[in-house]
C-alpha positions in Angstrom: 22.9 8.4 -18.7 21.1 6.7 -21.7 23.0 5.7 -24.4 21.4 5.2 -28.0 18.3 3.3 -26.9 20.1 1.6 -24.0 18.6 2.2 -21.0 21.1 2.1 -17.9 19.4 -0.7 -15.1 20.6 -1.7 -11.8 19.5 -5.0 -10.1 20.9 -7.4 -7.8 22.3 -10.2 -8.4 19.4 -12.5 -6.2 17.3 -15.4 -8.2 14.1 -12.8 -7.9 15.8 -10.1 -9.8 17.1 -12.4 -12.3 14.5 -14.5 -12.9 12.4 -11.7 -13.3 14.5 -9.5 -15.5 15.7 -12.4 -17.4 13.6 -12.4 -21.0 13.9 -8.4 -21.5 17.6 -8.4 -20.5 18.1 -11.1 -23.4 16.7 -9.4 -25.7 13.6 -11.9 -26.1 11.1 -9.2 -24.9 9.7 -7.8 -28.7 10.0 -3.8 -28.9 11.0 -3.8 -25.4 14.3 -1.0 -24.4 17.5 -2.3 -25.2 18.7 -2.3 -21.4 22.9 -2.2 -19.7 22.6 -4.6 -16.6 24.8 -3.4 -13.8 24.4 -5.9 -10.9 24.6 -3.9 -7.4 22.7 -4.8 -3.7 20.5 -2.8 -2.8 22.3 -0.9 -0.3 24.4 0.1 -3.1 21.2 1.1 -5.5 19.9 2.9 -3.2 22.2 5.0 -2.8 22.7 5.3 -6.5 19.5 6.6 -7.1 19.7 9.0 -4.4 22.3 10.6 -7.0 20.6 10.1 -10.0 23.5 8.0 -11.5 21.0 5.2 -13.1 17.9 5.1 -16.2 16.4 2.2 -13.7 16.8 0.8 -10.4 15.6 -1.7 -8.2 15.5 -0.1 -4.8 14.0 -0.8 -1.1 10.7 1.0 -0.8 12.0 3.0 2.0 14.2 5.2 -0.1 11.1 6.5 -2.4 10.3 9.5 -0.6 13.8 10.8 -1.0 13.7 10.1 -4.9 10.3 10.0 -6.5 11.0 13.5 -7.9 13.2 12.4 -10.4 12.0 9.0 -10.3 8.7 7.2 -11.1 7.8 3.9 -9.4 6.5 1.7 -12.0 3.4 -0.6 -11.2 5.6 -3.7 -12.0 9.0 -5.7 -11.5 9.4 -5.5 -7.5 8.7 -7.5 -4.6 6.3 -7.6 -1.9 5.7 -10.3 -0.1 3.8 -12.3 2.8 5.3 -14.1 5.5 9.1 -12.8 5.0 9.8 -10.0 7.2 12.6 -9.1 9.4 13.0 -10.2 13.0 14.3 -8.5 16.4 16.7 -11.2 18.3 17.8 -11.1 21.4 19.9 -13.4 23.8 16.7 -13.7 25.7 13.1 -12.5 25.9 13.3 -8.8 27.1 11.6 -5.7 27.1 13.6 -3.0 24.9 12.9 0.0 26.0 15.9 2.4 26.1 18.0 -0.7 24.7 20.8 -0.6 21.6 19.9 -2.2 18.4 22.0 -3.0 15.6 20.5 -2.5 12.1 21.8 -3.1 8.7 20.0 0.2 7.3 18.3 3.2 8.6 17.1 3.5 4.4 15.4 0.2 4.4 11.8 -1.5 4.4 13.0 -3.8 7.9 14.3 -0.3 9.7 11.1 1.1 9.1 8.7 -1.7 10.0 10.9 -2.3 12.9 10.5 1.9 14.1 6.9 1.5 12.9 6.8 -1.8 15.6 8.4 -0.2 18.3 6.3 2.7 17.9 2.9 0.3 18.5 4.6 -1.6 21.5 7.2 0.3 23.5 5.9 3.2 25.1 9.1 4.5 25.6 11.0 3.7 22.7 14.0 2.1 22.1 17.5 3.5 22.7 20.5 3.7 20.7 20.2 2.3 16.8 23.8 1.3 15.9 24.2 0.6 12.0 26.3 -2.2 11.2 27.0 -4.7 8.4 24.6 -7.5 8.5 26.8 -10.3 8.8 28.1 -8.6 11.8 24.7 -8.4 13.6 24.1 -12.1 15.2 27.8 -12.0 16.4 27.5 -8.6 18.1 24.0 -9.3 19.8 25.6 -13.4 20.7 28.0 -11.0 22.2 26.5 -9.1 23.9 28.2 -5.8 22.4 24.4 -4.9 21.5 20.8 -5.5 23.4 19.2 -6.8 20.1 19.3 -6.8 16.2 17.7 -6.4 13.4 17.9 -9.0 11.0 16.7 -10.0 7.4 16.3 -12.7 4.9 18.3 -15.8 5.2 18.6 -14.8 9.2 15.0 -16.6 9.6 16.5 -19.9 9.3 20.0 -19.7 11.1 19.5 -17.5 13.9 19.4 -20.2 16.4 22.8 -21.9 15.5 24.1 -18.2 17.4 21.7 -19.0 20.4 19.1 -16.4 19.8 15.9 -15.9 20.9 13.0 -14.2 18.3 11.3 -11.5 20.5 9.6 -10.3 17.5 8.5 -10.9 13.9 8.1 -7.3 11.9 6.4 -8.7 9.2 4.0 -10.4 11.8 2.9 -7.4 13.2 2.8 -5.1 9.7 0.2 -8.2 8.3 -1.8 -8.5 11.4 -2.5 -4.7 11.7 -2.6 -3.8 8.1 -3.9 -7.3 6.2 -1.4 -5.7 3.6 1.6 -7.5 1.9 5.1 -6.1 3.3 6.7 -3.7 0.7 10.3 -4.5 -0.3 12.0 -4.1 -3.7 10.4 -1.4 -6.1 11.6 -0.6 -9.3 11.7 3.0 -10.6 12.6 4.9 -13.5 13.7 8.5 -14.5 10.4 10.7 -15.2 12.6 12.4 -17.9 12.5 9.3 -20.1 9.0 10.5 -21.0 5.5 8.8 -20.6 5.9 6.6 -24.0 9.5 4.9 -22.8 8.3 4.3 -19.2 5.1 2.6 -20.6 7.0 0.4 -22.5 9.4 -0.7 -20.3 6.6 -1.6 -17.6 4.9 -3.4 -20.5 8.3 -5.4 -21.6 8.9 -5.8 -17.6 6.0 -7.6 -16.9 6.1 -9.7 -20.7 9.4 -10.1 -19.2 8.0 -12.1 -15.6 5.2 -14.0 -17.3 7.6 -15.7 -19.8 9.7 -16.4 -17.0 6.2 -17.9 -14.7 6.2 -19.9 -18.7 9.3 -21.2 -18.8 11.1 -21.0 -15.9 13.7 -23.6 -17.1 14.5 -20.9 -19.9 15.7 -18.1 -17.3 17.8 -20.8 -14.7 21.6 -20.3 -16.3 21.0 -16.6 -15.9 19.8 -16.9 -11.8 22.5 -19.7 -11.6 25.2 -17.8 -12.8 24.9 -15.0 -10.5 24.0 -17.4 -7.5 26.7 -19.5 -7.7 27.0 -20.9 -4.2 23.0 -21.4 -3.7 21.3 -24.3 -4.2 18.9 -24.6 -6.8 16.1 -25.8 -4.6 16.9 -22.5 -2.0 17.1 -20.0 -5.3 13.2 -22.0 -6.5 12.0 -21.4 -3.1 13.6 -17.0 -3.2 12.0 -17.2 -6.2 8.5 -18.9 -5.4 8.4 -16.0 -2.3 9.2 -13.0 -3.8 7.8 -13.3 -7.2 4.6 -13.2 -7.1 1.6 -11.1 -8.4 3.1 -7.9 -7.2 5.6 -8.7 -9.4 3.5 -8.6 -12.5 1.0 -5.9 -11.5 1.3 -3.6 -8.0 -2.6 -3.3 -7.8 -4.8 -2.0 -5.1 -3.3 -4.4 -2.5 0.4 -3.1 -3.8 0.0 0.7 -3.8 -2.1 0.4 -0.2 1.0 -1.5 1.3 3.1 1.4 -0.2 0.9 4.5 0.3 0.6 2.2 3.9 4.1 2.1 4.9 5.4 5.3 3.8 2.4 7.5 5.1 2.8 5.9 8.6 6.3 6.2 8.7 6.3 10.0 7.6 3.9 10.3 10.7 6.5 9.2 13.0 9.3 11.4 11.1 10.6 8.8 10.1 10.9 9.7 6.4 9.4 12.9 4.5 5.6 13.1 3.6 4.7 11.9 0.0 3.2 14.3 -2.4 0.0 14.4 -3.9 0.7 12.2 -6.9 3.9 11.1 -6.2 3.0 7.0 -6.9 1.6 8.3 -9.9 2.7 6.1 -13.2 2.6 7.9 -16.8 
């Protein structure tokens, strides 16, 4: 997968990603890897490190247990955040129990806080989880072709203009039980690149964020460009909420969110127990 000393990356094409990979994708990082940008959601990169098809990848932090055999998760580059999780909408306030929900993922961060939510406040579960496309979500549950939905990001802000009701906040209830940020994005790395490479790309990553934090006016053609129809002010504020400290270093707060999430969603079978070691960074 690794040609000369380019290193094959995957990343999408949001302002955090871009922003944050701009300086070592540019070549302005000194003796960083020479890396091949392929821009993919993270749906799609997910599933591409499920097959071992990339040298890096940004993925959702749900899909680590599956692939932290041939990957390592390095301590740097990814998101976590406070105050930005997904939300459960309804037409009304109601009680779910036994109800259909649509969900954009059964491999993602929201699925799991939602199943980790459900698990802490209905007794007796929900019902059927139908997977559908996200834009296709606030129709269905507006329409009443499912009880509720599962919704992320921009869906904060416009869920109202479908007349929905928020019956819950995921992120809400992950903070206030935890006091932990809410894992999202992680960035890994194939353990057969060897200790010395996967130091130095964490190093270049995160010389790579704090000359962004710099000179942020330095990386905005490259999070325009691939951004197109945002504003600028919206693709400053993705920015100011997903890159943050985590971004530069995972630290104790970072790894407990992690270890956090994944060890309580393995308890619910939800996704297969970590090893000993498996977070572990060369």
């Amino acid at each position: 997968m690794t040609t000369g000393e380019h290193l094959r990356i995957a990343y999408s094409p949001c302002p955090n990603d871009t922003f944050t990979f701009d300086a070592v994708a540019h070549g302005r990082v000194p003796g960083a890897p020479a890396l091949d940008v392929t821009f993919a959601d993270i749906d799609i990169t997910n599933g591409m490190a499920e097959r071992g098809e990339f040298d890096v990848l940004k993925v959702s932090y749900a899909v680590l247990p599956y692939v932290l055999d041939e990957y390592a998760l390095l301590p740097c580059g990814g998101a976590l955040g406070r105050g930005c999780g997904p939300l459960v909408l309804t037409r009304g306030p109601k009680d779910l129990t036994g109800r259909t929900v649509a969900v954009p993922s059964e491999r993602s961060t929201a699925y799991l806080l939602f199943r980790l939510w459900a698990a802490d406040t209905l007794p007796g579960g929900v019902g059927e989880i139908v997977v559908m496309p996200f834009h296709e979500i606030m129709p269905a549950v507006r329409d009443g072709k499912v009880d509720a939905g599962l919704v992320i990001h921009e869906a904060r802000f416009t869920y109202q203009n479908y007349g929905l009701h928020k019956l819950a906040d995921m992120g809400e209830h992950w903070e206030r039980t935890t006091g932990l940020p809410i894992p999202l994005g992680a960035i890994i790395a194939k353990r057969s690149l060897g200790a010395e490479t996967l130091t130095r790309l964490a190093d270049s990553i995160r010389t790579s964020v704090r000359a962004a934090w710099d000179e942020p006016e330095v990386s905005r053609p490259y999070v325009m460009e691939h951004a197109q129809e945002m504003d600028p002010a919206v693709a400053d504020q993705h920015i100011g909420l997903y890159v943050n400290e985590f971004t530069a270093d995972l630290g104790e707060d970072g790894y407990a969110a992690i270890r956090g999430l994944l060890t309580r969603a393995a308890a619910e079978g939800l996704v297969p127990p970590l090893g000993p070691g498996a977070l572990g960074f060369p």
